[in-house]
C-alpha positions, 0 to 999 in steps of 0.5 A: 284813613280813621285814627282812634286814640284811647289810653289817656288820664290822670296820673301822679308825676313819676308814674306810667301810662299808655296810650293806644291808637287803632287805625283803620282805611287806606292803611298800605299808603302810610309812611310814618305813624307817631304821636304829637302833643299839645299843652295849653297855649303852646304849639303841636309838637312832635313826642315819637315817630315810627316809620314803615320799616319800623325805625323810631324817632322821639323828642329830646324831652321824651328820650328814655321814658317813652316808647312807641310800638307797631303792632301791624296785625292789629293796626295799631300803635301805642306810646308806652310813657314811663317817668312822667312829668308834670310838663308831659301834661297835654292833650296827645294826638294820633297822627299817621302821615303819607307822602306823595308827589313831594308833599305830606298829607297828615291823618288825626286822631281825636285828642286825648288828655294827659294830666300828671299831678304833683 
């Protein structure tokens, strides 16, 4: 499985962007697919989720200015962020995630840089 993130960038606080995440490979064994982050000196943190039956999940912070969206003719998804903060500031990661014989083996893509100014 190959994750491609694209849609990253600079943007002023109470904008707007989205970013992209193209997925190739064995996709048919995904269950999950979403988005993480990482700010600086802090730890990967779960921003949204979209299982294979297309149920989201999302992180308290992001509720109400962020979607995620499956796009399963494209193999895509994508994380419509609205209402930036300055603490959305972070490098945003692809991740697809499959589950066999109990344990997860999670799938990334390359990081793409978030910065919302003030």
């Amino acid at each position: 499985v190959q994750l491609q993130a694209s849609g990253g960038g600079q943007v002023p606080a109470g904008g707007s962007l989205r970013l992209s995440c193209k997925v190739s490979g064995d996709i048919s064994s995904i269950n999950v697919m979403g988005w993480r982050r990482q700010g600086s000196g802090e730890e990967r943190e779960l921003v949204a989720s979209i299982s294979s039956v297309d149920k989201p999940n999302y992180a308290d912070s992001v509720k109400g200015r962020f979607s995620i969206l499956k796009d399963d003719d494209n193999n895509s998804i994508y994380l419509q962020m609205n209402n930036l903060t300055l603490e959305d500031t972070a490098v945003y990661y692809c991740n697809a995630r499959h589950y066999v014989a109990g344990a997860w083996t999670d799938y990334w893509g390359q990081g793409t840089q978030v910065t919302v100014s003030s």
